[in-house]
C-alpha angles and dihedrals in degrees: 000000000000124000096278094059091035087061089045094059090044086048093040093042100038095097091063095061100060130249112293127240127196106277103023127106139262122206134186132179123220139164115218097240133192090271091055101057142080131209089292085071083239131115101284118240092249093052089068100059100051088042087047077056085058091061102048091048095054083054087041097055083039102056102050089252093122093051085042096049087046091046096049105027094249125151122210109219132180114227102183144002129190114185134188126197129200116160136030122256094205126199105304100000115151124238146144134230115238108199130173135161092231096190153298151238129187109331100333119084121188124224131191136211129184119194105212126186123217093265086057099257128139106237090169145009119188118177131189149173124233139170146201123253124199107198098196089062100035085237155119121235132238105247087226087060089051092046088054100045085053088055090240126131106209134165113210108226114230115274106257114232088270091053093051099042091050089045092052091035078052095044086049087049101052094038082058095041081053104056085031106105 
């Protein structure tokens, strides 16, 4: 099953998983099938970011975000990703997907997703930031504002060092992708 029915089974089956609340988590089981892996027989590197995106969009469905983003014109987008990998997912190996909004500050906001295989261990941990764009107004939104129009009281927890360092090494990255010609 390819992205696009994998994203079918996470929006038809998101209900029954709850609505999600900030700081919960959200998991997803997958199987690494022929169409995920690369000549080493293992999930491809690309294969865990889209499957990371799996795992935005169920907390996404389940937190109210795609109604929102429909209602007032906003856009979710991802603005940066960092990814570690420490174990193989092989052909047909089970695992699930762990994933978490861990905080925000400002307009970013930083996500986390664990990839576990069925003995527990990490294989892999990718984290992002991501925003929230609303097109009308040609900006992005404060996550605080987010967090209200989806009726939800939420006090961000401090970013921890890590956080902090990936959201300014982030902020450096895009400034230079920016004045690079």
């Amino acid at each position: 099953m390819y992205v696009w029915g994998r994203l079918a089974r996470v929006a038809a089956t998101a209900k029954g998983r709850g609505d999600y609340r900030f700081g919960d988590e959200s998991r997803l089981s997958f199987r690494c099938l022929p169409i995920d892996i690369d000549f080493n027989m293992h999930l491809n590197n690309a294969r865990y970011m889209m499957l990371a995106d799996l795992g935005r969009m169920d907390i996404f469905f389940r937190a109210g975000v795609v109604r929102a983003a429909r209602e007032h014109g906003w856009s979710p987008m991802l603005g940066g990703v960092q990814a570690t990998f420490v174990r193989e997912i092989k052909l047909w190996r089970r695992f699930d997907i762990v994933s978490s909004l861990e905080t925000w500050e400002g307009t970013q906001i930083v996500g986390r997703h664990r990839f576990v295989l069925d003995t527990g261990e990490t294989a892999a941990m990718v984290m992002t930031t991501a925003g929230v764009y609303q097109r009308k107004a040609r900006r992005f939104l404060e996550i605080d504002e987010v967090v209200a129009a989806l009726g939800q009281q939420v006090t961000p927890r401090p970013p921890t060092e890590a956080e902090r360092i990936f959201m300014a090494s982030h902020n450096g990255l895009r400034a230079l992708a920016k004045t690079t010609n």
